[in-house]
C-alpha positions as CSV (number, residue, x, y, z in Angstrom):
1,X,24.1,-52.6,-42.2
2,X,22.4,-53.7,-39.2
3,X,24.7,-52.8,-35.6
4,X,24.8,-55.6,-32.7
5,X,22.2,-53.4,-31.1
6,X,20.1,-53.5,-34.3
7,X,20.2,-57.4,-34.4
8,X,18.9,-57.8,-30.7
9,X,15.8,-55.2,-31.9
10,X,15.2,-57.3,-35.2
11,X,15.4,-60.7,-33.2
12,X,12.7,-59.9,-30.8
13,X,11.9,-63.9,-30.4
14,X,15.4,-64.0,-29.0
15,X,15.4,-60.8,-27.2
16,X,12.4,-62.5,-25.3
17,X,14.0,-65.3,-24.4
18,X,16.7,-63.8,-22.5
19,X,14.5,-61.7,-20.9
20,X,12.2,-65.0,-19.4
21,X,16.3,-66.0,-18.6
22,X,17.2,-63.1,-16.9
23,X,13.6,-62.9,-14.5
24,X,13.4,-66.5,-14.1
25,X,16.0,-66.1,-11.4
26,X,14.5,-63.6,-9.7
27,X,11.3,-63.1,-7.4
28,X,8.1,-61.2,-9.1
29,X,7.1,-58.5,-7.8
30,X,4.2,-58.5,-5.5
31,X,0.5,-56.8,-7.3
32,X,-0.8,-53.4,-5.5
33,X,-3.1,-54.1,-2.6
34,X,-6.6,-53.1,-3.3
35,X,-5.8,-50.1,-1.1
36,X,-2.5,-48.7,-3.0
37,X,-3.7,-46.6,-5.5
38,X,-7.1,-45.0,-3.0
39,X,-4.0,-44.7,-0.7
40,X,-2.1,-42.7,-2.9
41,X,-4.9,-40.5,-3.6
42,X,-5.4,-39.6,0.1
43,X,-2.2,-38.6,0.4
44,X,-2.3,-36.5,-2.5
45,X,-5.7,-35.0,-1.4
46,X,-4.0,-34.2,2.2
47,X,-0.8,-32.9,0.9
48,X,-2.4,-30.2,-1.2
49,X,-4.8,-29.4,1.6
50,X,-1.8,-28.5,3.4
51,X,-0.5,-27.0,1.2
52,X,-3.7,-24.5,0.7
53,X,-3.8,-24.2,4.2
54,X,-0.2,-23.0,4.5
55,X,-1.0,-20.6,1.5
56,X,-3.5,-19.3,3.5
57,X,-1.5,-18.5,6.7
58,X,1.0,-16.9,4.7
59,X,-1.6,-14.4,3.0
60,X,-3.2,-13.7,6.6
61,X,-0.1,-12.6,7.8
62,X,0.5,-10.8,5.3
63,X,-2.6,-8.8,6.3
64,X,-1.3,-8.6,9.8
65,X,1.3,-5.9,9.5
66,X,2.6,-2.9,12.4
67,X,3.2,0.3,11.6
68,X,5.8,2.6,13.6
69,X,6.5,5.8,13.5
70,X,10.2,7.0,15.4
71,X,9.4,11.0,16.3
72,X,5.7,10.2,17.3
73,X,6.6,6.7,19.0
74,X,2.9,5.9,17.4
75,X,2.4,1.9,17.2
76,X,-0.8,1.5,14.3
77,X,-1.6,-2.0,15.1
78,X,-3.5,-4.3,12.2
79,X,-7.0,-3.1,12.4
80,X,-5.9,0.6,12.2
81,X,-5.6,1.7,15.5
82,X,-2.4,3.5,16.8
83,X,-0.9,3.9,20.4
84,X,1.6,6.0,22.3
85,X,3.5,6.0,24.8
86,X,1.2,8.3,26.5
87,X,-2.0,5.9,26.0
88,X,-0.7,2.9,28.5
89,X,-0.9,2.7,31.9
90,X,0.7,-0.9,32.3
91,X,3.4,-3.2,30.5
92,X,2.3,-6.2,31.4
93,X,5.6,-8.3,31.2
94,X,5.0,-11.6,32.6
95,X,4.8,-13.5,29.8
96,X,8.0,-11.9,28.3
97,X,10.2,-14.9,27.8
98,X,7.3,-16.9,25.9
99,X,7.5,-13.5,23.7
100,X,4.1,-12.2,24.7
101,X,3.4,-9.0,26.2
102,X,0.2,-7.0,27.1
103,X,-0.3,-2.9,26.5
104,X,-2.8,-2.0,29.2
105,X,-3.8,1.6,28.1
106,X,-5.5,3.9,30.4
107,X,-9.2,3.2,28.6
108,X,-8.9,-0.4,30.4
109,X,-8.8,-2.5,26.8
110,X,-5.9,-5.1,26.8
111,X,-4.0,-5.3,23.7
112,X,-1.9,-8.6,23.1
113,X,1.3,-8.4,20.9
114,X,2.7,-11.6,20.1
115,X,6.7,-10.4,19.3
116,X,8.2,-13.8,17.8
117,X,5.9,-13.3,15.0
118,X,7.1,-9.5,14.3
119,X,10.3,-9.0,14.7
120,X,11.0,-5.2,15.8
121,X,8.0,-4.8,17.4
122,X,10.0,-6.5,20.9
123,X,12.1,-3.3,20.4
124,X,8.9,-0.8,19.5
125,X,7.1,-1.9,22.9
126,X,10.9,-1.1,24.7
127,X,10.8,2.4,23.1
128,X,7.5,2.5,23.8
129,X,8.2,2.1,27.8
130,X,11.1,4.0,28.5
131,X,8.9,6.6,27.1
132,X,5.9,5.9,29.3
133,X,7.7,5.1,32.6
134,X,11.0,6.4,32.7
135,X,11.2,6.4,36.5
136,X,10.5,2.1,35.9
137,X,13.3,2.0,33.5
138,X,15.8,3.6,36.0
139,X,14.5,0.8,39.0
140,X,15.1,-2.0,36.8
141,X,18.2,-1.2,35.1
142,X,20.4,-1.5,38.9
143,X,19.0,-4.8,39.6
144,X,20.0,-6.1,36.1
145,X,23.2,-4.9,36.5
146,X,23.5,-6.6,39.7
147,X,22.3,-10.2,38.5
148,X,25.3,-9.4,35.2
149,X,28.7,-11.1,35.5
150,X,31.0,-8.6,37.0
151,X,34.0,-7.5,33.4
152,X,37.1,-8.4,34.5
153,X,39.2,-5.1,36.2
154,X,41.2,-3.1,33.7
155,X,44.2,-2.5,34.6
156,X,45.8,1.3,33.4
């Protein structure tokens, strides 16, 4: 026994005229541009470029990692080389809101640290300092305390 929904299958002379009924109303679709479909491709091509690209930024910083060791205060940056607190002569802080800071140790080289990217090494290069120049530490930490908002007096 054949359902309603069998008869429109079996009666595809009628089922077609519906169909012409039903789109004649309507506007047709407009045909691809000659440039859809090369489109299309390009952006396929350039998403998976970026994506290989991003892949690749991910596995280099990977590759980019900082060591520390607490008791020795010993920084072993990503090509293998290590610092203390008794190697620098300068902390070069000028660029310490844009997260940037330079180590100037006392054999002249430079040595860039970008601390956004890593997050405790801000607080390694701090340790780092208060070792190196205590006497620095103890000048700055006044003036900070002046430019603070004054706590509100306890009363006892």
């Amino acid at each position: 026994m054949l359902t309603p929904e069998h008869s429109k299958i079996a009666e595809p002379a009628r089922s077609l005229t519906d169909l012409r009924k039903v789109w004649s109303g309507q506007d047709k679709p407009s045909e691809l541009a000659f440039y859809d479909l090369p489109f299309q491709w390009f952006v396929t091509v350039t998403g998976f470029g970026g994506l290989i690209w991003v892949l690749a930024k991910v596995v280099a910083a990977r590759g980019r990692t900082y060591r520390w060791e607490r008791a020795s205060q010993r920084l072993t940056l990503p090509g293998g080389r290590s610092i203390v607190p008794g190697d620098l002569a300068e902390v070069d802080k000028r660029k310490w809101h844009k997260f940037f800071v330079t180590l100037s140790t006392k054999s002249g080289e430079p040595i860039k640290l970008d601390l956004l990217k890593f997050y405790p090494l801000e607080q390694w290069v701090l340790d780092m300092e208060r070792t190196a120049f205590p006497e620095a530490i103890e000048a700055e930490e006044p003036a900070a305390a002046a430019l603070a908002p004054e706590a509100p007096a306890q009363s006892g």
